[in-house]
C-alpha positions as CSV (number, residue, x, y, z in Angstrom):
1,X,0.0,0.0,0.0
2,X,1.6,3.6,-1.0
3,X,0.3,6.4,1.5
4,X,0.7,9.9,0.7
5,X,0.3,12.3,3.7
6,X,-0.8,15.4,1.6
7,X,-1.4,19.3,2.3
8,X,-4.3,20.8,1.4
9,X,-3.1,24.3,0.7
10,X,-5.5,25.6,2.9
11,X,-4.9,23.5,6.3
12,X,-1.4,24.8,5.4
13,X,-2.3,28.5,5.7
14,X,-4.2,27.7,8.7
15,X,-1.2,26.2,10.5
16,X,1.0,28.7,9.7
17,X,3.9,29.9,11.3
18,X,4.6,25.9,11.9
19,X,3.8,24.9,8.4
20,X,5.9,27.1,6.6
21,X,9.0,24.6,6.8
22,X,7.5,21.4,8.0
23,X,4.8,19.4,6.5
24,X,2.2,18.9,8.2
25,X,2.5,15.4,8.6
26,X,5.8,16.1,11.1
27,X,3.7,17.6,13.4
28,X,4.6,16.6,17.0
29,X,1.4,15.9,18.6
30,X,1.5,13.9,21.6
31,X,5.1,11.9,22.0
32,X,5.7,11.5,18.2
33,X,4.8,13.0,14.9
34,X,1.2,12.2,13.3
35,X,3.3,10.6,10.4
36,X,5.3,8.7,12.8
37,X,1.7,7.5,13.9
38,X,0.6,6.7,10.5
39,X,3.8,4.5,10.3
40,X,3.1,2.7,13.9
41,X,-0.9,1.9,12.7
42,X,0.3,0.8,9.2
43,X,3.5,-0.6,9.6
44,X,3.5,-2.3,5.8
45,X,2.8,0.7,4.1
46,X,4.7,2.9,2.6
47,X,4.2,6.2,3.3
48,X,5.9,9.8,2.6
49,X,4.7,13.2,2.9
50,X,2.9,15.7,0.0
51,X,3.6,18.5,1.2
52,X,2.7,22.3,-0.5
53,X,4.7,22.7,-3.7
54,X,7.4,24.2,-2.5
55,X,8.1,22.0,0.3
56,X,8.4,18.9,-2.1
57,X,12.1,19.6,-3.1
58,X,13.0,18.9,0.5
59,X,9.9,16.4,1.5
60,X,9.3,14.2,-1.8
61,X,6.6,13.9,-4.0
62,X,5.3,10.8,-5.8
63,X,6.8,10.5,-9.2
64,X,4.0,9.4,-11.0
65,X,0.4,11.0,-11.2
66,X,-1.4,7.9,-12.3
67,X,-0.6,5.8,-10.0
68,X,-3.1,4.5,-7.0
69,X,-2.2,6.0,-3.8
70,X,-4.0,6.2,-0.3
71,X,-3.8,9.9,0.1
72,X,-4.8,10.9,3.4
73,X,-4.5,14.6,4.9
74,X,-1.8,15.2,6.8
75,X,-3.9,17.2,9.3
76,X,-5.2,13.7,10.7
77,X,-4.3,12.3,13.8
78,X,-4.8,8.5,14.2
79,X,-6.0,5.8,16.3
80,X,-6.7,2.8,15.5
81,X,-10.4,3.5,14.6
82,X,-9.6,6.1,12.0
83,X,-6.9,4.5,10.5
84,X,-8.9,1.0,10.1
85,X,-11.8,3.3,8.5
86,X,-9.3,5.5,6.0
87,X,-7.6,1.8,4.5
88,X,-11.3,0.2,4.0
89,X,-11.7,3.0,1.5
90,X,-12.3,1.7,-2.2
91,X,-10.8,3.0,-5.1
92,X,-12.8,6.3,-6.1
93,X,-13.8,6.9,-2.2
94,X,-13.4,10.0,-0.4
95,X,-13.8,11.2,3.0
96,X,-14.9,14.9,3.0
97,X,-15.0,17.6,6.0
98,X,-16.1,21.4,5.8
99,X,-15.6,20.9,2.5
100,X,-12.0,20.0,2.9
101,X,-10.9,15.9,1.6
102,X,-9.3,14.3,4.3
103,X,-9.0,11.0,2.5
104,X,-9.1,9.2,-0.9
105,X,-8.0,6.4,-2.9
106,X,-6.8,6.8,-6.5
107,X,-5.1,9.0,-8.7
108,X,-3.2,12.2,-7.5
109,X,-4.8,13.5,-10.8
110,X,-8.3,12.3,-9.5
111,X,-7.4,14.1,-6.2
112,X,-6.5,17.3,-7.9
113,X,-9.6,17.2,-10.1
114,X,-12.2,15.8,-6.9
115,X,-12.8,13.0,-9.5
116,X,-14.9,11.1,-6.5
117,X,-17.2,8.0,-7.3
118,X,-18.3,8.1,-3.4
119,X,-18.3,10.7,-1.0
120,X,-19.0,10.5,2.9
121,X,-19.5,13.0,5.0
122,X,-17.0,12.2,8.5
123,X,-15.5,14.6,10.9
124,X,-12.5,12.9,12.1
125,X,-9.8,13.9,14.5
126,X,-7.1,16.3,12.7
127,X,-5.8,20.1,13.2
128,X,-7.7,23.0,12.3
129,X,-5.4,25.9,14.0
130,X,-2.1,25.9,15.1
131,X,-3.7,26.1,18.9
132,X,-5.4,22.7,18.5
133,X,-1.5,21.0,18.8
134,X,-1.5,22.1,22.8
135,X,-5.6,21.2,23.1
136,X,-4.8,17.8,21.7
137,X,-1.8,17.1,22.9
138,X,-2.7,15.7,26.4
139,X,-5.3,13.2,24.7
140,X,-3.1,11.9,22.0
141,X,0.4,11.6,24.4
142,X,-1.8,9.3,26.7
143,X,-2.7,7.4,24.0
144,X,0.7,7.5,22.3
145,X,2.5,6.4,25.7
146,X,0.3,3.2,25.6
147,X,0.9,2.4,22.3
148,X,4.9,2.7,22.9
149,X,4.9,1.4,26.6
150,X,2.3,-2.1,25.7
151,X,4.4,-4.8,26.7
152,X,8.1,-3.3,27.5
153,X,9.7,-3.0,29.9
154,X,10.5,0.1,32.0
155,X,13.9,0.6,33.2
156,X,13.5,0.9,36.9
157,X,13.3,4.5,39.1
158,X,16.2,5.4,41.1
159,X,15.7,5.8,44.7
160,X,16.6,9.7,44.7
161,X,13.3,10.4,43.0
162,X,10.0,10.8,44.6
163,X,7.1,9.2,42.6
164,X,3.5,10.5,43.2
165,X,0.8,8.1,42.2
166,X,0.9,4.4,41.5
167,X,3.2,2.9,39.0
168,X,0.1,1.0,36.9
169,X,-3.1,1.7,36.1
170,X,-6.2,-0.3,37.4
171,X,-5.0,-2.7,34.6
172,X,-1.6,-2.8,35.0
173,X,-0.3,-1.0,32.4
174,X,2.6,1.5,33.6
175,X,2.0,5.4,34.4
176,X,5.8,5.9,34.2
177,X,8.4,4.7,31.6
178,X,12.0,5.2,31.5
179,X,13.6,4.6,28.2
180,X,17.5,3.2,27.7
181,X,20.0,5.7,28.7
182,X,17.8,8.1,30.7
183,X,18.7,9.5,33.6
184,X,15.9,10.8,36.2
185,X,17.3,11.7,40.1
186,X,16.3,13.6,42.6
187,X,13.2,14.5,41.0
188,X,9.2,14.6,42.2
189,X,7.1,12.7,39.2
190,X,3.6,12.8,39.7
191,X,1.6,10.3,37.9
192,X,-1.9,10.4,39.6
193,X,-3.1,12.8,36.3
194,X,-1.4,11.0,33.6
195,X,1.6,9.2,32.5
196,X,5.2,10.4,32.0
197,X,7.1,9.0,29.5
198,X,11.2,9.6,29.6
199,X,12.6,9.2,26.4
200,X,16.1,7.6,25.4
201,X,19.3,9.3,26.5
202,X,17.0,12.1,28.3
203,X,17.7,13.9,31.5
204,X,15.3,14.8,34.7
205,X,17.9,16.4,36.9
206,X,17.5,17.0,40.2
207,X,14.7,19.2,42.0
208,X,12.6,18.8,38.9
209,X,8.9,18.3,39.5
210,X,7.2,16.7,36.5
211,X,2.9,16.2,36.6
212,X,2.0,14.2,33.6
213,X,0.6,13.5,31.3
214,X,4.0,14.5,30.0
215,X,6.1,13.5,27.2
216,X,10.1,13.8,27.3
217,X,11.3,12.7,23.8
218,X,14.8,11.4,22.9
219,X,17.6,13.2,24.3
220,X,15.8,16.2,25.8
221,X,16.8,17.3,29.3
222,X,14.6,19.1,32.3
223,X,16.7,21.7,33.9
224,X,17.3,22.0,37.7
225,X,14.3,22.9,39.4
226,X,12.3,22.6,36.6
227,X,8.5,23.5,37.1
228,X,6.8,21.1,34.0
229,X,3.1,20.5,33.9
230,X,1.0,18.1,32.4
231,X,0.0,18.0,29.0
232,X,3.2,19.0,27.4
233,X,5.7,17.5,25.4
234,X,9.7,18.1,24.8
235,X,10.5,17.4,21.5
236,X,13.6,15.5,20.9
237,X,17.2,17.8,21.8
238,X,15.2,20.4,23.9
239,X,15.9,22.0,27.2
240,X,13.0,22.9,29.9
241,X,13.7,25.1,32.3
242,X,11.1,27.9,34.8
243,X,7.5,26.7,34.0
244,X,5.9,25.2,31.4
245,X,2.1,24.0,31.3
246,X,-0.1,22.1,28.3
247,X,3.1,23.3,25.7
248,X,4.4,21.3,22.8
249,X,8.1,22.0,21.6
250,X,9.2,20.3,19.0
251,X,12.7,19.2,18.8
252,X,15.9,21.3,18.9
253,X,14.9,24.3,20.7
254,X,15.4,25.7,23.8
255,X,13.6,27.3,27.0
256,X,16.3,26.2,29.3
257,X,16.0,29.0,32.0
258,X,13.3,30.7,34.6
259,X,10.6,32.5,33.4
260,X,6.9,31.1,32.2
261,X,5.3,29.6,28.5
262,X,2.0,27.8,29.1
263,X,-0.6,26.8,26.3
264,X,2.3,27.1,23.5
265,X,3.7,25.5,20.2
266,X,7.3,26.2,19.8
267,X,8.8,25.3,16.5
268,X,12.0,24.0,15.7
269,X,16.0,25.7,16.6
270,X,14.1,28.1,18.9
271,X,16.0,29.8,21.7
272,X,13.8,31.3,24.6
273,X,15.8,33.2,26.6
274,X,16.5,33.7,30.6
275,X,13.7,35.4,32.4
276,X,10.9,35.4,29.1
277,X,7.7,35.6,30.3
278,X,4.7,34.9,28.5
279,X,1.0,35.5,29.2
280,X,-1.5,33.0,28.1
281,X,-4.7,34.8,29.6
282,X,-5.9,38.5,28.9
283,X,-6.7,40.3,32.4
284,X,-10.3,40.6,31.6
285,X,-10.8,36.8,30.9
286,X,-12.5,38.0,27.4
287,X,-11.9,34.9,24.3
288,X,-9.0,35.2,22.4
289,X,-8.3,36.2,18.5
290,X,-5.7,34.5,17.1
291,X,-3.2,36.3,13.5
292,X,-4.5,33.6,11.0
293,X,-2.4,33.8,8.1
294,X,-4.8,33.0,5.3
295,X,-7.4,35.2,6.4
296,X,-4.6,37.9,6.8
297,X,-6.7,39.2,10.0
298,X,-7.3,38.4,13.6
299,X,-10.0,35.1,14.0
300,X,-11.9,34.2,16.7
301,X,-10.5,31.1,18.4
302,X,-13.7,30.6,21.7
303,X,-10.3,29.8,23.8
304,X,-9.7,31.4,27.0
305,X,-6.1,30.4,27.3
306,X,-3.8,30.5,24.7
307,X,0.3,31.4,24.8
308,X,2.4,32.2,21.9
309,X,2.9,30.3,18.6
310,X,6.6,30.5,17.6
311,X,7.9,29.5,14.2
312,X,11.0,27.9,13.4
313,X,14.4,29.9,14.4
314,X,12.8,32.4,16.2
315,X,15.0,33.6,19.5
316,X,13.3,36.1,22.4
317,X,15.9,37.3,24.2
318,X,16.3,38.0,27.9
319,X,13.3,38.9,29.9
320,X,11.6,39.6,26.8
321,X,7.8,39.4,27.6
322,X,4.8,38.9,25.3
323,X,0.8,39.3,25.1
324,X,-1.3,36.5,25.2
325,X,-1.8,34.8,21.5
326,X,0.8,36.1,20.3
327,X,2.2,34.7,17.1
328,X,6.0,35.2,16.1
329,X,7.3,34.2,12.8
330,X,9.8,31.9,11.1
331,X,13.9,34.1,12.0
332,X,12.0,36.2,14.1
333,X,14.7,38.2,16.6
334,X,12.6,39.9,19.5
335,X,14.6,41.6,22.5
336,X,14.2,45.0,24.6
337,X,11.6,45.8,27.3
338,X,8.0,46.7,26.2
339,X,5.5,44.0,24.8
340,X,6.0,43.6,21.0
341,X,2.9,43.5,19.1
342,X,0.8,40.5,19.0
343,X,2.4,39.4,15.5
344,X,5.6,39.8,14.4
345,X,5.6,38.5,10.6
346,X,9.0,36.2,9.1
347,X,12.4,37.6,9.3
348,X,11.7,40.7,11.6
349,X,14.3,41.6,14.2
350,X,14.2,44.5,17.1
351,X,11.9,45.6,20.7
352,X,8.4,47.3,21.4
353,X,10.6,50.6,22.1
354,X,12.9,50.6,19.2
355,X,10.4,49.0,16.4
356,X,11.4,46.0,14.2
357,X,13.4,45.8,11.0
358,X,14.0,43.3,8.2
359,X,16.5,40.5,8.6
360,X,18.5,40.0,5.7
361,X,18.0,36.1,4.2
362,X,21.6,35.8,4.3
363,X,22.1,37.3,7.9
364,X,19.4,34.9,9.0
365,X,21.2,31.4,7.0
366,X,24.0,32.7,9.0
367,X,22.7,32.5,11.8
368,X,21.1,29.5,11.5
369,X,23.8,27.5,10.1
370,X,25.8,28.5,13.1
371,X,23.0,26.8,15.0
372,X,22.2,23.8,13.4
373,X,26.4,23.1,13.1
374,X,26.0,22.9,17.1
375,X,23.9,19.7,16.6
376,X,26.5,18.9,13.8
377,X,23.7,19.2,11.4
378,X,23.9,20.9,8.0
379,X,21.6,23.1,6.7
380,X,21.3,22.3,3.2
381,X,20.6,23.9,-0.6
382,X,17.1,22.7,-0.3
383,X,16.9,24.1,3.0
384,X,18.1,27.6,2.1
385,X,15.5,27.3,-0.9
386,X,12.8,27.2,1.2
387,X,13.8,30.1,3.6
388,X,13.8,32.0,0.2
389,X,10.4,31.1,-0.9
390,X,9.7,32.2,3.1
391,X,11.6,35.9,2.3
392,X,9.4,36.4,-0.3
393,X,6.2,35.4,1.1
394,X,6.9,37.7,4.2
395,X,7.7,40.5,1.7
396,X,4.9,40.4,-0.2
397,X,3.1,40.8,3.0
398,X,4.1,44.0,3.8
């Protein structure tokens, strides 16, 4: 079976700042991404991502038009349920939401043309906003720690932690897992809410108190002292520091220090800076309106909490503090005292006092490729390609 995970152009405007170098398909919701999940319910397929046009240089694309594919929208999230209803799909079937198809088997050309032989009408599980990643995530990491966990073994809790709760549930699946490699002391994990998973190679130091449900992936590390909530997850290589509640990072950034981000998405090769405060509640408890990029306005989201939505390579700077919703571009470089607007478009750079300027492309690949050589990764052609085609779509927004 051949599965493409593709974009509908606009889910992708919708979950912009995160989908502008990502597709949407490499998500992290819960503890992995939703095509990770894909791969975990369908294990024979093969699958690959079709991402916006400009995105398939670097992401793939399937060579041939004619040929049968699965295509489901990246926007899904699976269980087991949606993914046994999406394969039992015949060729020429199409699941439609809102007008949007969020599955069908045939033809990219049939897909392209809505060359449908049956259509049902099903609302399943997927992202609408960028905000519905932190709403989600506590559902989806309890159900992705079950899936990992189900029959493995744990590695055992050393005795300098404290562990609040009861190791298994009523049926005696574990609340806490350690992988191979991690190390957890002197730490308080409560468990009594949800589970905590501890990825491989990752690091609870001491004085941490973790309240799951709460997802550590590979290689990420809890800072001293650490204040970490439930319903978040550390993407692989990231660094939690302060306090942190119902927020999703999502691999290679950092918010290593004191200071608070709660109901968040934090993109990739983000730096968050010591003291960076961030509101997720307006003082007069009204609903929130959230910069939606293919409306090119302010929507109405009916949440009461939201934090910030940071794109890719975006760095606030010390004791930098921002409004609630607010939404911060892809090599955004925010610093100074004041609260910056509540949406700083792509490649901006400067305070609330001083005002913001452009950021050079090549200032910015700098930058970034000083950053990415840390984690002795490259940033390649195809990646600099895309942070042009970025440039100019912030541009032309001006």
């Amino acid at each position: 079976m051949k599965i493409a995970l593709f974009d509908n152009p606009d889910d992708h405007y919708d979950l912009l700042p995160l989908s502008f170098t990502r597709p949407i398909c490499d998500f992290r919701v819960g503890i992995t991404t939703i095509r990770e999940k894909w791969e975990s319910f369908l294990p024979d397929a093969h699958i690959h991502a079709l991402p916006v046009e400009y995105l398939r240089e670097r992401f793939g694309q399937p060579d041939d038009k004619s040929e049968e594919f699965l295509f489901i929208s990246g926007a899904v999230i699976p269980d087991a349920d949606i993914a046994a209803r999406i394969v039992s799909l015949n060729p020429g079937q199409a699941i439609i939401s809102e007008e949007r198809t969020l599955a069908f088997r045939g033809s990219w050309t049939d897909l392209d043309a809505h060359n449908f032989s049956d259509i049902f009408e099903e609302d399943l599980r997927r992202l609408r906003n960028v905000y519905d990643v932190f709403i989600l995530n506590p559902e989806v990491l309890v159900e992705d720690f079950l899936r990992i966990t189900a029959d493995r073994p744990s590695r055992p809790l050393p005795e300098s932690n404290k562990l609040l709760g009861p190791l298994t549930d009523p049926d005696g699946r574990p609340m806490l897992f350690i992988e191979e490699g991690a190390e957890v002391e002197g730490a308080i994990l409560n468990v009594k809410e949800g589970p905590i998973y501890i990825g491989k190679d990752a690091v609870i130091m001491e004085g941490c108190c973790v309240r799951g449900p709460i997802a550590f992936c590979d290689h990420s590390k809890a800072r001293m002292g650490a204040k970490l909530y439930g319903g978040s997850t550390f993407g692989p290589y990231v660094k939690a520091g302060g306090e942190v509640d119902n927020s999703v990072i999502f691999g290679y950034s950092n918010k290593a220090h004191d200071g608070y981000l709660g109901n968040a998405v934090v993109g990739e090769w983000c730096n968050i800076g010591a003291g960076v405060n961030c509101s997720n509640l307006k003082n007069d408890y009204s609903k929130i309106r959230l910069w939606n990029y293919r409306l090119h306005s302010f929507a109405r989201t009916d949440l009461q909490f939201c934090g910030p939505i940071i794109g890719d390579h975006s760095k606030l700077g010390v004791n930098v503090m921002l409004n609630t919703a607010t939404v911060i571009g892809v090599g955004v470089n925010v610093y100074g005292a004041g609260f910056p607007r509540v949406f700083v478009p792509s490649f901006q750079e400067g305070s609330a006092n001083g005002g913001f300027v452009d950021v050079p492309v090549k200032k910015f690949l700098t930058v970034a490729e000083r950053v990415m050589a840390r984690r002795a990764l490259t940033l390649t052609d195809e990646d600099r390609r895309i942070f042009d085609r970025i440039f100019a779509y912030a541009a032309h927004l001006k």
